[in-house]
C-alpha positions in Angstrom: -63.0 90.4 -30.8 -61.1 87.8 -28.8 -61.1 88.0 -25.3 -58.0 89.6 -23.7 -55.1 87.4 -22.8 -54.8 87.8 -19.2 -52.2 89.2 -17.5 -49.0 87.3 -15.5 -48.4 88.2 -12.4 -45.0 89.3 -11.3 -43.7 90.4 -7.8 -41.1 91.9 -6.6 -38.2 89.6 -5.6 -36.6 92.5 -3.2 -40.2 92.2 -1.0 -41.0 88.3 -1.6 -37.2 87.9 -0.1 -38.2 89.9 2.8 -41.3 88.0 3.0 -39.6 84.9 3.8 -37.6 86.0 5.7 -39.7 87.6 7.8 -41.9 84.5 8.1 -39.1 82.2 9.2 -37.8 84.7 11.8 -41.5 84.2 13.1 -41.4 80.4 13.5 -37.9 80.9 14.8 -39.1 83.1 17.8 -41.8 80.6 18.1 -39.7 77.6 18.1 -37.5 79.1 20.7 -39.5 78.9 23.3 -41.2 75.1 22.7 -40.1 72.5 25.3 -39.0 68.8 24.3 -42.3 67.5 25.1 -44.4 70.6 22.6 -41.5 69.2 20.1 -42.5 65.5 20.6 -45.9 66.7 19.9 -48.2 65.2 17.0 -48.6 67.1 13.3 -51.6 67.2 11.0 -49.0 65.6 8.9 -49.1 62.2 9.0 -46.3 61.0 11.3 -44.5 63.8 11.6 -43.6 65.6 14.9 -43.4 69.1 16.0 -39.5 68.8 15.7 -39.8 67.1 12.2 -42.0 69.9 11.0 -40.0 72.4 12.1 -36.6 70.8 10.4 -38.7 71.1 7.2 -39.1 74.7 7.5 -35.6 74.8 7.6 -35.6 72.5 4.9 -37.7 74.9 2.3 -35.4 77.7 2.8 -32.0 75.6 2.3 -33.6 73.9 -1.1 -32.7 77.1 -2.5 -29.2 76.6 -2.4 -29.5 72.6 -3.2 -31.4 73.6 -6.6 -28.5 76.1 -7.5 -26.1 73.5 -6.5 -27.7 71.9 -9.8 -26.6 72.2 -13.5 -28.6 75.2 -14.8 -31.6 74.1 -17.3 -30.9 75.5 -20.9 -34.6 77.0 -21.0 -37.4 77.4 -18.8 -40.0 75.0 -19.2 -42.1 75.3 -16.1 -44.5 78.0 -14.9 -44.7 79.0 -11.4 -48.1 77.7 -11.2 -47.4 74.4 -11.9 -45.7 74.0 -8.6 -48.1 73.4 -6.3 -49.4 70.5 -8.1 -46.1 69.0 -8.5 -44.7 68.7 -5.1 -46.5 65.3 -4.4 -44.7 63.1 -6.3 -41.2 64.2 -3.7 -43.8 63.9 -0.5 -41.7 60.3 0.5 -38.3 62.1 0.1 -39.2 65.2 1.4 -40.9 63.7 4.1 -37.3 61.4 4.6 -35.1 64.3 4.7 -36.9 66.3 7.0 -36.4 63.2 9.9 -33.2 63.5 9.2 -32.8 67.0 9.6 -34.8 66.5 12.9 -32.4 63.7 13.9 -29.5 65.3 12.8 -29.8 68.3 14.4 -30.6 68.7 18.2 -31.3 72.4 18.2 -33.8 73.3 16.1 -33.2 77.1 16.3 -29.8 76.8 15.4 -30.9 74.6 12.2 -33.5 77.2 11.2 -31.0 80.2 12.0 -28.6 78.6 9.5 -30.8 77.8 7.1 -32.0 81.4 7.1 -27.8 82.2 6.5 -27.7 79.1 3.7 -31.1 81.3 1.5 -29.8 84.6 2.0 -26.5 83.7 0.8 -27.5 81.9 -2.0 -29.7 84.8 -3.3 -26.8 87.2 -3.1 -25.2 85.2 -5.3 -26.9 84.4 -8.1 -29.3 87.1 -10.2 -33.1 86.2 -10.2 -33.2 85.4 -13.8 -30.9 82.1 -12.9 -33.0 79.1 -13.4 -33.5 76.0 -11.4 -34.4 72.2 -11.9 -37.7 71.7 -10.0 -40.0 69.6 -9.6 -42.3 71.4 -11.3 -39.3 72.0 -14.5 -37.0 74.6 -14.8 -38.4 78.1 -12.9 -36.3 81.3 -12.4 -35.1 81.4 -9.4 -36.6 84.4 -8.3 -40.1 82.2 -9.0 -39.1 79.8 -7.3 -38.8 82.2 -4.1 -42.4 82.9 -4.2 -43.2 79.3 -3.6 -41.5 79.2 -0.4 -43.6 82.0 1.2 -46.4 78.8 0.5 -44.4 76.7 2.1 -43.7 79.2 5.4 -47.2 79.9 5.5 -48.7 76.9 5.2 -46.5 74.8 7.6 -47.0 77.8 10.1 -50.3 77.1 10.2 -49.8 73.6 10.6 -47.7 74.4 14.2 -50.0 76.6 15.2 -52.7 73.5 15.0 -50.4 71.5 16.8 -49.1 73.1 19.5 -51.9 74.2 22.2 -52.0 78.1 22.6 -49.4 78.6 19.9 -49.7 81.5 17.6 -47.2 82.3 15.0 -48.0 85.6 13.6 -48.1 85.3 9.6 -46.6 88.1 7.9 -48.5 90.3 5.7 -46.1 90.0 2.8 -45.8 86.3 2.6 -49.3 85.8 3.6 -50.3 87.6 0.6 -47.9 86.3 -2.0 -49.0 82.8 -0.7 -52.8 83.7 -1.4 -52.1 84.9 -5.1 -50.1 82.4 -5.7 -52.6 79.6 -4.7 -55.7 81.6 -6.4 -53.4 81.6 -10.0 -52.8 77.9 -9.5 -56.9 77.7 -9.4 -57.5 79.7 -12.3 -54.9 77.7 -14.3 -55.9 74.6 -13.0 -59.8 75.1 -14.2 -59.5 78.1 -16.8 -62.5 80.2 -17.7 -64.5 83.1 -16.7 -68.2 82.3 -15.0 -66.7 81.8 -11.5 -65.2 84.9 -9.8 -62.9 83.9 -6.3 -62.9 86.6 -4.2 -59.6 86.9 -1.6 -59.8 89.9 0.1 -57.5 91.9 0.2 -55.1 89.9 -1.6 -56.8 88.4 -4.5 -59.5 88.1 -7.3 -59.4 85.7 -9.9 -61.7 84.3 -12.7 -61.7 80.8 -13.2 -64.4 77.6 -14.1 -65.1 77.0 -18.3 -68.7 78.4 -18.5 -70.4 81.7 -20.0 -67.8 84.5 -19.2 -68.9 87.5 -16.5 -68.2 91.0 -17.9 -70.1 93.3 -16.1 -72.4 93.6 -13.1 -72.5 91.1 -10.1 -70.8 87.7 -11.3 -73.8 84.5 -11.6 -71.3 82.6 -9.1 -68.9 84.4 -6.3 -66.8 82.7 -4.3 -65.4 84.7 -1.2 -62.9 84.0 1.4 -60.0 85.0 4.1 -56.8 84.7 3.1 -55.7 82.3 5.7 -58.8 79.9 4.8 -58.1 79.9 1.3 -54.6 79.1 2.2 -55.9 75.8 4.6 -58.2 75.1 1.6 -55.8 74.7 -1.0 -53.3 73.0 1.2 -55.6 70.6 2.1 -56.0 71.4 5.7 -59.6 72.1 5.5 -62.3 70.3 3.3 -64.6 72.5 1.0 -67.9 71.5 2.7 -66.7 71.8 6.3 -65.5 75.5 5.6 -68.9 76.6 4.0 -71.0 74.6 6.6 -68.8 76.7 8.9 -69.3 79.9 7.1 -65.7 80.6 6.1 -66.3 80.5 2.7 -69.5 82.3 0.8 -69.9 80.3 -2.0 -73.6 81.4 -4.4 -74.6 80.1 -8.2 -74.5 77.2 -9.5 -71.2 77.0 -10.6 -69.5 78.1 -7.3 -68.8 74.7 -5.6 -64.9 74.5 -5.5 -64.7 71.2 -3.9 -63.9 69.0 -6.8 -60.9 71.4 -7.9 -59.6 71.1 -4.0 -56.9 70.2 -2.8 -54.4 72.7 -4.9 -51.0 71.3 -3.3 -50.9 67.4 -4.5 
């Protein structure tokens, strides 16, 4: 018998709307109370400021509306885990625009309070089903919605690093549609079924070509918080540094993710 074809995820675009939502209005309040000088702060990213980073966060919520400013794609062609390995090749535009954004506008709340306007706006007006020309190929739009709660989650993380005594709360929702995302980019990205990644709560997925687990304790586990899984497949922490550190319980011999990290290129 042939194994069973797993499963797509869905979720629901009324709660993964919220989701992002929800996680902007966090880095909003956040953002509101930074001074010039926690704004001219250094990033994890490169050369990019605290003000840069945040005009990016405005920036994945407003490429909403920029992709339905497009011609619609005749057909999908693109599968919502092909995203996260497709960003890199925009990094130097993206990484353009967002100085601009930073330069051009002055208040960064006000820039993140219309960008928040700009996505909900767009969504009302358009059916999930519409498809969009990514950089990963064309994606239904309400796909492409669940990539942003990456990019929320992710980049609020990466303030939190770089602002001293910051702490942006991460939503529940958006934390969690991040983590599942990222753990079905893995198992696409290295299919099989002798590695089990454990994400508790959020996630469990099967991945790694080798002899397939079907009952019993797996040969190789891999198990991990949500928000460390998030750092790992962003890039933000190495493999070895998070299981010298204990983050991540990693047993059998096929159970060493480093080589398939970083998931975002």
């Amino acid at each position: 018998m042939p194994p069973a074809k797993k499963r797509t995820r869905t979720y629901d675009p009324g709660r993964t709307r919220a989701a992002v939502l929800a996680q902007s209005g966090h880095v909003r309040d956040a953002v509101r109370a930074l001074t010039p000088e926690q704004l001219a702060l250094p990033t994890r990213l490169g050369d990019w400021t605290v003000r840069d980073l945040v005009a990016h966060v405005g920036m994945a919520l407003s490429a909403v509306g920029r992709l339905l400013d497009r011609p619609e794609p005749a057909k999908q062609d693109g599968a919502l885990h092909d995203w996260p390995s497709a960003i890199g090749a925009d990094a130097p535009a993206i990484a353009a625009h967002a100085r601009e954004l930073a330069e051009g506008n002055p208040d960064p709340v006000a820039h993140l309070e219309a960008a928040e306007r700009d996505f909900t706006a767009a969504l009302a007006g358009h059916p999930g089903t519409r498809l969009l020309d990514t950089s990963a190929g064309a994606l239904p739009l309400a796909d492409y919605v669940v990539t942003r709660t990456v990019e929320l989650v992710v980049h609020t993380d990466d303030l939190n690093a770089a602002v001293p005594g910051l702490d942006i709360p991460y939503d529940r929702q958006a934390l969690a549609t991040a983590t599942r995302l990222l753990a079905d980019t893995l198992a696409a990205r290295a299919p099989g079924g002798s590695t089990e990644v454990r994400i508790p709560p959020y996630a469990v997925v099967q991945c790694v070509p080798g002899p397939r687990h079907t009952r019993g304790t797996p040969p190789n586990v891999v198990e991990t918080d949500p928000l460390t899984w998030v750092r790992l497949a962003a890039g933000r922490l190495a493999w070895q540094d998070a299981v010298a550190a204990a983050a991540v319980s990693a047993s059998g011999e096929r159970a060493d993710l480093g080589g398939l990290l970083p998931l975002l290129a």
